[in-house]
C-alpha positions as CSV (number, residue, x, y, z in Angstrom):
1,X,13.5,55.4,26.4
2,X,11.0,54.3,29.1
3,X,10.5,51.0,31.0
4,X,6.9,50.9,29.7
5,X,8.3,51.8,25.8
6,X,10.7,49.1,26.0
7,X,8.3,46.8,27.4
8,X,5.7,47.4,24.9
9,X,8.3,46.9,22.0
10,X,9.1,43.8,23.3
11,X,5.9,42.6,23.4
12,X,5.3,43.5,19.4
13,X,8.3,41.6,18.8
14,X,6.9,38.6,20.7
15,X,3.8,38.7,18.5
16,X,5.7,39.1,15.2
17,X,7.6,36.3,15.6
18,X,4.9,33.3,15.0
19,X,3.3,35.4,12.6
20,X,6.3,35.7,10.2
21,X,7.2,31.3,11.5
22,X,3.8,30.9,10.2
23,X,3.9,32.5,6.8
24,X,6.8,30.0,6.1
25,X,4.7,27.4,6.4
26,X,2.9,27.7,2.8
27,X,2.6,25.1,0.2
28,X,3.3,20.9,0.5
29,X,6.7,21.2,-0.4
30,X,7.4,23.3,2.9
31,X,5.3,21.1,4.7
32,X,7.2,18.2,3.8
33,X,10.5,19.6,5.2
34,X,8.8,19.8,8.5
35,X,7.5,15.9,8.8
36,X,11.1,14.9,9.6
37,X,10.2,11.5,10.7
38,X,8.1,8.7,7.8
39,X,4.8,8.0,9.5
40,X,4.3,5.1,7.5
41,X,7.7,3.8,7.7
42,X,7.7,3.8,11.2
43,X,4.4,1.8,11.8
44,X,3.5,-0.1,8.5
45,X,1.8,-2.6,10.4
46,X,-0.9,0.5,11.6
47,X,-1.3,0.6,7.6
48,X,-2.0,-3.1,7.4
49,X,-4.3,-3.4,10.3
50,X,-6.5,0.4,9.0
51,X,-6.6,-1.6,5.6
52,X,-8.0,-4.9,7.4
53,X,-10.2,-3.3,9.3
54,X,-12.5,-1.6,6.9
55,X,-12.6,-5.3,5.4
56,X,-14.3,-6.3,8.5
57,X,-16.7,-3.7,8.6
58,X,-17.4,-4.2,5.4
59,X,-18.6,-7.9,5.9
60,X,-19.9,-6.9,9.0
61,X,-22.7,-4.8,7.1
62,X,-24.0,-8.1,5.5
63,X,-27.1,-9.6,6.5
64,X,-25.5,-13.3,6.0
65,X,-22.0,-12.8,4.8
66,X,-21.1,-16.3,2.9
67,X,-17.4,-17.9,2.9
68,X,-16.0,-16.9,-0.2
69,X,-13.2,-19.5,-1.7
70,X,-11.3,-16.2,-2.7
71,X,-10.3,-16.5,0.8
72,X,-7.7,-19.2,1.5
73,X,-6.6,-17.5,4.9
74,X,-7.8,-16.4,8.0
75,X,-7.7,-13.1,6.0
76,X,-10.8,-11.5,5.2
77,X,-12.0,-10.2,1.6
78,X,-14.8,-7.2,0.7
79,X,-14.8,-4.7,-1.8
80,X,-13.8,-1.6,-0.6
81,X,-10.6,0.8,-1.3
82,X,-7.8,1.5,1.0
83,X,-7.1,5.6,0.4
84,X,-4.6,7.5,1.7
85,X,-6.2,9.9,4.4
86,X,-5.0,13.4,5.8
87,X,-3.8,13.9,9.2
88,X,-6.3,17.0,10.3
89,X,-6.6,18.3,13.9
90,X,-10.5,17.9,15.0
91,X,-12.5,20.8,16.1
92,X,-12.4,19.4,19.8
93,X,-8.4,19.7,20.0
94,X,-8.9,23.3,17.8
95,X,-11.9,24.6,20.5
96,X,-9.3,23.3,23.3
97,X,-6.7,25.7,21.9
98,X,-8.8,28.6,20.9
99,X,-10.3,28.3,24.8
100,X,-6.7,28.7,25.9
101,X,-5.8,31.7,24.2
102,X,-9.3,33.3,25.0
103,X,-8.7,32.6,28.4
104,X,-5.8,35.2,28.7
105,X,-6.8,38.8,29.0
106,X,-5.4,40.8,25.3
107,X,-4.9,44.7,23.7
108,X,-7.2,44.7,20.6
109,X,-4.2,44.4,18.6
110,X,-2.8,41.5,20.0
111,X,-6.1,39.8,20.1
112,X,-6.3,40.8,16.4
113,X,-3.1,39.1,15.7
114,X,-3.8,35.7,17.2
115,X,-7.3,35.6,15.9
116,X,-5.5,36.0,12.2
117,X,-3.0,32.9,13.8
118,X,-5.7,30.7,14.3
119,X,-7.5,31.6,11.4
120,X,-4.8,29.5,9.1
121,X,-5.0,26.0,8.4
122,X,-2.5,23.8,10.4
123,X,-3.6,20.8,9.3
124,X,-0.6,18.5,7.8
125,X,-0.7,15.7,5.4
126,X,0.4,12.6,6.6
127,X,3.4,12.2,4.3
128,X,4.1,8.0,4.1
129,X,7.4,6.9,2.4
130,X,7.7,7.2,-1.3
131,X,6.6,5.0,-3.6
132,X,8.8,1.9,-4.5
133,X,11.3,2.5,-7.4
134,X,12.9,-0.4,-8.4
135,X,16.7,-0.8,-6.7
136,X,18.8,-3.4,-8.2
137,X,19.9,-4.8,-4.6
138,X,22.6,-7.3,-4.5
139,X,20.9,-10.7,-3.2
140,X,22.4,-12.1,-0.2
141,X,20.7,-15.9,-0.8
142,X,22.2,-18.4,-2.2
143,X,20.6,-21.1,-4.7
144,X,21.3,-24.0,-2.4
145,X,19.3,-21.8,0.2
146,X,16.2,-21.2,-1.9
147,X,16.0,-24.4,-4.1
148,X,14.7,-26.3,-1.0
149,X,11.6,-24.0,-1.1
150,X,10.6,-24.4,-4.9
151,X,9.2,-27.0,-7.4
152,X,9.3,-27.5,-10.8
153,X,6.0,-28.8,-12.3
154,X,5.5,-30.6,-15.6
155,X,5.4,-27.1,-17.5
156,X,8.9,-26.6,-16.5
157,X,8.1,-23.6,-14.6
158,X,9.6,-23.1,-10.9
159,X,7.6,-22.1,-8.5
160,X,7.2,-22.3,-4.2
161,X,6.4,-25.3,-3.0
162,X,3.5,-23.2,-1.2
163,X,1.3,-22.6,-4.6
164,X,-1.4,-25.2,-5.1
165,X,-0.9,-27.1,-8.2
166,X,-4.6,-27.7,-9.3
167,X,-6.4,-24.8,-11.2
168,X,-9.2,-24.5,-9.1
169,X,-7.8,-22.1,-6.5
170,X,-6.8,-19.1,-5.3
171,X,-3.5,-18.0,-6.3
172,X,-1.1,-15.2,-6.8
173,X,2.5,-15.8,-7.2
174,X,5.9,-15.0,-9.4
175,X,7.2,-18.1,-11.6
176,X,9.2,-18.5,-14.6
177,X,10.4,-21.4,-17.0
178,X,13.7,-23.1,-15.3
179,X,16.6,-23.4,-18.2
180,X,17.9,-25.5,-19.8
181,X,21.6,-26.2,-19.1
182,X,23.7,-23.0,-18.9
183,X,21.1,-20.8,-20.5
184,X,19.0,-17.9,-18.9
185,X,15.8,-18.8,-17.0
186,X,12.8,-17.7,-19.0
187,X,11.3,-14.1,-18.4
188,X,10.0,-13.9,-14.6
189,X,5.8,-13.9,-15.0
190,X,2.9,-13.1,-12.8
191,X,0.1,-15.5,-12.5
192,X,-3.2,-14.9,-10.6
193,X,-5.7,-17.8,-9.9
194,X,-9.3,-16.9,-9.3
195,X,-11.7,-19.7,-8.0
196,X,-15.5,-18.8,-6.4
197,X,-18.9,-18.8,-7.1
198,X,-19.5,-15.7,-8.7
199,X,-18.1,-15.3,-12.0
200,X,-15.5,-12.3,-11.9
201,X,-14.1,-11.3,-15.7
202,X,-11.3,-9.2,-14.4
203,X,-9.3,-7.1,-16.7
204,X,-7.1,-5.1,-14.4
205,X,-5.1,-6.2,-11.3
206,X,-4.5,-2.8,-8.7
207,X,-2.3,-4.1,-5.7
208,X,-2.0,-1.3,-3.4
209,X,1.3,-1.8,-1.5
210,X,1.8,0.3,1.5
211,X,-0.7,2.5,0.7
212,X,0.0,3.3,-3.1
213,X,-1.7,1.6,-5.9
214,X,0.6,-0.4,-8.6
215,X,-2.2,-1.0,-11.8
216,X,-1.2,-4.2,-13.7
217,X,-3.4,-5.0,-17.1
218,X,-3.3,-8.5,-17.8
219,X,-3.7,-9.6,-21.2
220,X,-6.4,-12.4,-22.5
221,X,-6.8,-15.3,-19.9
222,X,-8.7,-18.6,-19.4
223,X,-12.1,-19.0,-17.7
224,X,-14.5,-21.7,-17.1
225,X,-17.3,-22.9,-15.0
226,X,-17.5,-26.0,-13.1
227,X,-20.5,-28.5,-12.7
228,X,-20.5,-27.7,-8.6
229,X,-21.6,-23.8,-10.1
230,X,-18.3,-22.4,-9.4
231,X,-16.2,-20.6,-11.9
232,X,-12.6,-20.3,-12.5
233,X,-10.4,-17.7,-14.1
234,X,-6.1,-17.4,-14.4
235,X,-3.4,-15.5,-16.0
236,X,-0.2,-15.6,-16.7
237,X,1.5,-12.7,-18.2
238,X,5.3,-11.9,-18.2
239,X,6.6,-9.1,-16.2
240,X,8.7,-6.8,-18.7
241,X,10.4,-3.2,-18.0
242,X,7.1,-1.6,-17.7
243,X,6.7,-3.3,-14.1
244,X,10.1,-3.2,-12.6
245,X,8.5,-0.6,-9.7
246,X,5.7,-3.1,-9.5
247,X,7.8,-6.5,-9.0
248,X,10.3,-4.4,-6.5
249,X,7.5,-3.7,-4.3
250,X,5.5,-6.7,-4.0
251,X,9.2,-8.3,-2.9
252,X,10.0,-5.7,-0.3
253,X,6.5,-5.1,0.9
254,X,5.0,-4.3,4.4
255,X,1.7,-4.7,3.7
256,X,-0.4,-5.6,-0.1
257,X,-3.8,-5.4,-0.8
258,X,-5.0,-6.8,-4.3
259,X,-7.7,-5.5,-5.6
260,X,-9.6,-7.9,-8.9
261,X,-11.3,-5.0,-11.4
262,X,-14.2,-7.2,-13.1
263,X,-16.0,-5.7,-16.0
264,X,-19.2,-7.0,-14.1
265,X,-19.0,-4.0,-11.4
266,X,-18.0,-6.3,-9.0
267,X,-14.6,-6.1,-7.1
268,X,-12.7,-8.2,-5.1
269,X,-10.2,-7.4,-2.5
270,X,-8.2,-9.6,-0.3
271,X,-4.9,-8.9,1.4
272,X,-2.1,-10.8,0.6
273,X,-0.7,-13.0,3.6
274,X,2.8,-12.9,4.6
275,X,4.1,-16.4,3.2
276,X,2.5,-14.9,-0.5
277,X,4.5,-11.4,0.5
278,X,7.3,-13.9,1.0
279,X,7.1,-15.9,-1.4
280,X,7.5,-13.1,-4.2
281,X,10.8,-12.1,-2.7
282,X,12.5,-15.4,-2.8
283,X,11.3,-16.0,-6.2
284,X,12.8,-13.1,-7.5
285,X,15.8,-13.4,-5.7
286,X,16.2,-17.2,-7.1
287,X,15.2,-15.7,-10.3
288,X,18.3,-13.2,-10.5
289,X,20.4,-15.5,-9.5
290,X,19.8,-18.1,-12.2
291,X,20.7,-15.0,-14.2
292,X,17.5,-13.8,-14.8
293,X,16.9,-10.1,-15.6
294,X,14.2,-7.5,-17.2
């Protein structure tokens, strides 16, 4: 066999190889055994500040954007989603790499070949970490640890110490009825507080934690309007076994956005702080420690 035969062979070889790597590379599930690494695990804060940011370009679009009570924070509020978004490579990076293959001199049939290379899509999705299942994590707390940071108003209910205690604010917090001597706590309950001067009507609660939506449906809950032309709204509804994944999440979240569904067509959004991120995890660790459970 001749030096050129063996060369040429070698060559071919060469040229099969990312052919037949790239036909392996076919639907999501392959492409999710090649992201090794979670993204979004990694850098949840880059989550938190994308999801902030259109917020800001959001109000930024307003002739005279007015302060909105919904906003109890240096946080801001608007009314846009926070998708999930693909991780494509842009046609400058794909011309940059086309020009570097054109650049070297090729045989029509090895040109052939690479043009049917770059002719696939590369493109991979920006896999985050999986959505929160509920864990039943031992708690490492103690009662005499959390107490200090709790109240228990005239209701009976516990609560942090952190919640404002009038009705005309803006609230979102865990609670749940304290018991009475060596019985269980009452169920553990979600309450959402909604103070401004647009009246809101909402019927559906979406947080989106860490980039995936958790829907809650509340059930029938007060409203009212005030003299000063504001108008108030709050529910309480208890957290059963439907939302175990949701009540997980909000306690071991990097990063919540709550999103207020109105049946007006007009939706609030506001991103949770991290003493309200807190807050839901100490209440539900005091919670199952009075012997609270779903």
């Amino acid at each position: 066999m001749g030096i050129n035969r063996c060369i040429l062979l070698l060559l071919m070889a060469l040229l099969a190889m990312p052919v037949a790597m790239a036909d392996g590379i076919g639907d999501d599930d392959d492409k999710k055994t090649v992201i090794q690494r979670d993204i979004r695990r990694l850098h949840p804060e880059r989550e938190r500040a994308k999801a902030l940011k259109k917020l800001q370009e959001q109000l930024s679009r307003k002739a005279e954007p007015k302060a909105d009570p919904w906003d109890t924070s240096d946080e801001v509020w608007g009314t846009v989603d926070v998708p999930r978004s693909a991780v494509k490579d842009s046609a400058a990076v794909q011309g940059r790499r086309l020009g570097q293959w054109q650049r070297t001199s090729k045989s029509p049939a090895e040109q052939a070949a690479l043009d049917s290379l770059l002719g696939r899509d590369y493109s991979l999705t920006e896999y985050g970490h999986r959505r929160m299942k509920w864990r039943d994590l031992p708690v490492t707390s103690t009662v005499d640890q959390l107490m200090p940071g709790f109240v228990v108003n005239d209701e009976g209910d516990c609560l942090s110490k952190y919640v404002s205690g009038d009705s005309i604010s803006n609230e979102v917090f865990f609670t749940f009825a304290m018991a009475d001597g060596d019985s269980e706590p009452g169920p553990l309950r979600l309450c959402v507080r909604y103070y401004a001067d647009d009246p809101l009507d909402f019927d559906q609660l979406i947080f989106n934690i860490d980039g995936y939506d958790y829907p809650f449906y509340p059930g029938e809950h007060r409203h009212g309007s005030l003299p000063d032309g504001f108008y108030w709204e709050s529910s309480d509804d208890v957290l059963d076994a439907r939302y175990k994944d949701l009540v997980y999440a909000l306690a071991h979240s990097n990063w919540v956005a709550l999103k207020l569904m109105s049946t007006r067509g007009i939706h609030h959004v506001k991103m949770l702080t991290d003493g309200q991120r807190a807050d839901f995890a100490a209440t539900l660790d005091l919670y199952r420690l009075l012997g609270g459970d779903f």
